[in-house]
C-alpha positions as CSV (number, residue, x, y, z in Angstrom):
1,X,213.8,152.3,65.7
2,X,213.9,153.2,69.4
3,X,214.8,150.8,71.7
4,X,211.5,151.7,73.7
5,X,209.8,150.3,70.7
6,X,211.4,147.6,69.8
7,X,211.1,146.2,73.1
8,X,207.3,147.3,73.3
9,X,207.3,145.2,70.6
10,X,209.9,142.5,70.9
11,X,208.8,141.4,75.1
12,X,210.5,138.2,76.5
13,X,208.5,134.8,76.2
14,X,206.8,134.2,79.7
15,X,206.2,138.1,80.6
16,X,203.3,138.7,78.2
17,X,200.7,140.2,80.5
18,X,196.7,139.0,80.3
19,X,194.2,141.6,79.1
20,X,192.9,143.5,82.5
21,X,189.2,142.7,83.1
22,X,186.2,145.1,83.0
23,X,184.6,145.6,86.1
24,X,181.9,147.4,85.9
25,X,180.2,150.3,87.9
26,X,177.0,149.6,89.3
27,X,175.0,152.7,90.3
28,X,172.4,153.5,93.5
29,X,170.4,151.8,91.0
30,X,170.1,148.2,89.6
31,X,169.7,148.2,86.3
32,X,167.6,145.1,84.5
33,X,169.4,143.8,81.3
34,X,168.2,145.6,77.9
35,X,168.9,143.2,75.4
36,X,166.0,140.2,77.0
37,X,162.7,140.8,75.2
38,X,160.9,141.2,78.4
39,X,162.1,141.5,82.4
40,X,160.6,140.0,85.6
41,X,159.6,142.1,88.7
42,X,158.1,140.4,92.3
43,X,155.1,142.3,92.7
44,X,153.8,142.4,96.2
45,X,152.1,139.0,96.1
46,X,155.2,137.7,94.8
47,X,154.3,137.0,91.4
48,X,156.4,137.2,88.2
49,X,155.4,139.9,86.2
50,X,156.4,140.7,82.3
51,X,157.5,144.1,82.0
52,X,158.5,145.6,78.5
53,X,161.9,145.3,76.7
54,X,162.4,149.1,78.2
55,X,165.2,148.8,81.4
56,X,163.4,148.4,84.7
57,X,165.4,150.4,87.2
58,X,164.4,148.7,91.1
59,X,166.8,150.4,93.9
60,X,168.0,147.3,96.2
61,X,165.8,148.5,99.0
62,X,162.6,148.2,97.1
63,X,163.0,145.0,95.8
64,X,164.0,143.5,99.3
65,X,161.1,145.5,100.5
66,X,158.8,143.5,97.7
67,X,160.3,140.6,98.3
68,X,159.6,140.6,102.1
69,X,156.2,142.0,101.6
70,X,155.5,139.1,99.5
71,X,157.1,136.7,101.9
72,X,154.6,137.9,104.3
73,X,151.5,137.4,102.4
74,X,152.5,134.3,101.0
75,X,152.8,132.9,104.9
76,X,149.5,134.6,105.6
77,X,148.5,132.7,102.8
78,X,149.7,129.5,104.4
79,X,148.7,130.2,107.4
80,X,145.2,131.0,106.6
81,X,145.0,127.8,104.6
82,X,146.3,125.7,107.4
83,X,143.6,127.8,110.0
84,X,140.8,126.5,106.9
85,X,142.5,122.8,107.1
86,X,142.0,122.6,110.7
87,X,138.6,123.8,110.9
88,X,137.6,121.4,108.3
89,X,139.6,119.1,110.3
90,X,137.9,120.0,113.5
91,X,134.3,119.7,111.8
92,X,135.1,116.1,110.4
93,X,136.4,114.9,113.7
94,X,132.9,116.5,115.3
95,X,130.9,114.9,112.7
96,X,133.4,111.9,113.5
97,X,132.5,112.2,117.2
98,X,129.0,112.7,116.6
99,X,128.2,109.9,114.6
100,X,130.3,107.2,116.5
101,X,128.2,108.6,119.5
102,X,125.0,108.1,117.5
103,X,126.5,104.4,116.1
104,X,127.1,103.4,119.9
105,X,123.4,104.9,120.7
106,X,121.9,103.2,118.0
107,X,123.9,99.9,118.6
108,X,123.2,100.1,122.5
109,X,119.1,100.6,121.4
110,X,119.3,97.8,119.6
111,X,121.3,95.7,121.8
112,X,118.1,96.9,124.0
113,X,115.1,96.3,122.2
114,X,116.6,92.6,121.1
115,X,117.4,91.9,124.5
116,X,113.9,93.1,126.2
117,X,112.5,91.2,123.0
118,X,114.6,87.8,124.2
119,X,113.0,88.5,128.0
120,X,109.7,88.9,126.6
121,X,109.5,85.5,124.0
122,X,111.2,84.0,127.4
123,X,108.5,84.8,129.4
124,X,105.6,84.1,127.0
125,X,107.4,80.7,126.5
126,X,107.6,80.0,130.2
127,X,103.9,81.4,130.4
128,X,103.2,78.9,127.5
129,X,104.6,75.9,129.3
130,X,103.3,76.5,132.9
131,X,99.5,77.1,131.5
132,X,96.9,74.6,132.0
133,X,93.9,73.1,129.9
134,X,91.9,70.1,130.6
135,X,92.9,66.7,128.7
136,X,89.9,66.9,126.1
137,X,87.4,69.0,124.7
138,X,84.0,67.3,124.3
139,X,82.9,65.6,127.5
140,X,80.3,64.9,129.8
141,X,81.0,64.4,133.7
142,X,79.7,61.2,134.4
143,X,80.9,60.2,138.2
144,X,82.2,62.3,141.0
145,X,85.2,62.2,143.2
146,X,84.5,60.5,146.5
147,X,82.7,56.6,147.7
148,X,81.4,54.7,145.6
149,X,79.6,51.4,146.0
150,X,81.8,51.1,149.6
151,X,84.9,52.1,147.4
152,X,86.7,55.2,147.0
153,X,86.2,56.6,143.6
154,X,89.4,59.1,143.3
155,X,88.8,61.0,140.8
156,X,86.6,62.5,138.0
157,X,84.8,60.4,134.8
158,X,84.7,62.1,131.6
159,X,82.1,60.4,129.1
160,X,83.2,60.5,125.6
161,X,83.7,58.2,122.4
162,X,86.6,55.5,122.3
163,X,89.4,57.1,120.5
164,X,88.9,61.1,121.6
165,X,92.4,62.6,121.9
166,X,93.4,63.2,125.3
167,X,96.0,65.7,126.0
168,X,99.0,67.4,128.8
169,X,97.5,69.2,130.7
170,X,100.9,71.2,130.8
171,X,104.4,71.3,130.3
172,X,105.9,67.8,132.1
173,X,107.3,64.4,131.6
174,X,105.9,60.9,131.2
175,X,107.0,58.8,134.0
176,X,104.6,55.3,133.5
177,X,102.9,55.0,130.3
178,X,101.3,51.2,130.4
179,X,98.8,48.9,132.1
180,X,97.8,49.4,135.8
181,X,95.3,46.8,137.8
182,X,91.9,48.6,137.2
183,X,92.9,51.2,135.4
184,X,93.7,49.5,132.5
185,X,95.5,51.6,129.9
186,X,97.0,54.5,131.7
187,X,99.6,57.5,131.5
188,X,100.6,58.9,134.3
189,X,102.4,62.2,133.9
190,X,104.5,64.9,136.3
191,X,104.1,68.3,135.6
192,X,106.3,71.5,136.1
193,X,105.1,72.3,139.6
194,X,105.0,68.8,140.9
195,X,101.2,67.5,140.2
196,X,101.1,64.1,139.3
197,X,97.4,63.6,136.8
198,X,96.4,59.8,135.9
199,X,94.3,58.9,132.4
200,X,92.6,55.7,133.1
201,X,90.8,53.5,130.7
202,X,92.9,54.8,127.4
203,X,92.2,52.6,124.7
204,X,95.6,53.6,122.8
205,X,98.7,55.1,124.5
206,X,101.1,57.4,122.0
207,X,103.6,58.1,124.8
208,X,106.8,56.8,126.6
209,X,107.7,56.9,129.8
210,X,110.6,60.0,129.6
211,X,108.8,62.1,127.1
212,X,108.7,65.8,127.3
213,X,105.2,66.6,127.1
214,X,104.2,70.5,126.4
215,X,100.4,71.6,127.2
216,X,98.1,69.8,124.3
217,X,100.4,67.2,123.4
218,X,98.7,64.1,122.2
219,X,99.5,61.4,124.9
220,X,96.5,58.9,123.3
221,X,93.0,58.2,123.2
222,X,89.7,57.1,125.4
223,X,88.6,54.1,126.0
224,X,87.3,51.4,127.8
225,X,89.6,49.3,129.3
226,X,90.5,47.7,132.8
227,X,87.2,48.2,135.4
228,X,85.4,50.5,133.4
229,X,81.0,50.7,132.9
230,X,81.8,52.6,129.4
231,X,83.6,54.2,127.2
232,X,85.2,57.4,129.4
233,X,88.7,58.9,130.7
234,X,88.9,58.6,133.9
235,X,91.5,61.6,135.8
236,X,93.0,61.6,138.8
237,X,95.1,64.7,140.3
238,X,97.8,63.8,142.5
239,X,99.7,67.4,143.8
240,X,103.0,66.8,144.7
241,X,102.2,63.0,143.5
242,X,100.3,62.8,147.1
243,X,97.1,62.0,147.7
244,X,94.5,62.2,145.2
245,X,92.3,65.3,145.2
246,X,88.7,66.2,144.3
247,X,89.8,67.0,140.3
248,X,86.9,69.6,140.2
249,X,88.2,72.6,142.7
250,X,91.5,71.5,141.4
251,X,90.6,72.4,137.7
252,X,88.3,75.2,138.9
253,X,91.1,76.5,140.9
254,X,93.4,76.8,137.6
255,X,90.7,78.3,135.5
256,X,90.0,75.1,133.7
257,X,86.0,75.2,134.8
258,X,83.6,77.6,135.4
């Protein structure tokens, strides 16, 4: 045997050399693999799309050129999807605006009416409790204001049964509710703008001195006590708790007589 062959053969331990590697030679082209049942390509909206089991040749410049293309879109995509988000955005933050305009609108109207509602219950109130109306109903004037018998008869005589209500004549407060000399059974009473009216000859009194009297309130009945001819009330108006008055003009002046 040759030596050449015996050594091809017989090599040292340690010098065995490994098997080269295959490298192989890729063309202008890129070749797909043959042996998958079916290939994917980036079409220009950069979806996958099936091809058939046949090799797909795609140079290196048109799938970067694909690929880019469908970059593109795809942030055009985005883009136009953000540009729709924003709009809607915009229009919510209008209708946002809007409404919160037409809440504060609504709430200030409200706030309004309820306030010119508060002014106007106020002022009927206060109209309420400064109005005037006589101290009964059914009367008959029976004696005058002025001398009488060489004495001064201060005020006006109302004729009617024993135990007719008699009334406020407005809004005020009870300040002597008891027996008085001739007068008998009397409540005297101060109203809101200082007038001062006597009811003599009650025969019950349903009052106390301090009571808030509104006009109408039951303050007791007619009678006939004290110097009195009959059963009657007699009233005296005091303004400013002066001086008695002539109680005709007086009532005549606040629309109480014709």
């Amino acid at each position: 045997m040759p030596p050449s062959s015996y050594d091809g053969r017989h090599r040292a331990p340690g010098r065995h050399r490994a098997p080269r590697k295959v490298v192989p030679k890729f063309s202008a082209g890129l070749a797909l693999p043959t042996a998958a049942a079916a290939a994917l390509t980036f079409t220009a909206t950069g979806a996958a799309v099936a091809t058939g089991s046949k090799p797909q040749s795609v140079s290196f410049t048109q799938n970067a050129a694909l690929v880019h293309t469908a970059h593109l879109e795809a942030n055009g995509q985005s883009e136009y999807q953000q540009d729709v988000l924003d709009r809607r955005v915009e229009a919510v933050e209008a209708t946002s605006a809007a409404g919160a305009r037409m809440s504060f609108a609504n709430r200030a109207a409200r706030d309004q009416a309820r306030k010119a509602l508060a002014e106007r219950q106020a002022a009927e109130a206060a109209a309420r409790a400064h109005s005037w109306q006589l101290p009964l109903k059914v009367y008959t004037l029976s004696s005058g204001f002025g001398f009488r018998w060489g004495r001064m008869h201060a005020g006006e005589d109302f004729a009617a049964p024993i135990g007719t209500d008699l009334r406020a004549m407005s809004s005020g407060t009870v300040i002597f509710a008891g027996q008085e000399s001739g007068f008998g059974n009397i409540v005297k009473i101060r109203y809101w703008d200082g007038t001062v009216s006597y009811d003599g000859h009650m025969s019950t009194i349903s009052a106390n001195v301090g009571d808030k009297v509104s006009p109408g309130d039951v303050v007791g009945q007619s009678g006939n006590t004290g110097h009195s001819t009959g059963p009657h009330l007699h009233l005296e108006i005091h303004p400013e708790d002066g001086s008695p008055v002539d109680p005709l003009p007086w009532l005549r002046d606040h629309g109480l007589l014709p």
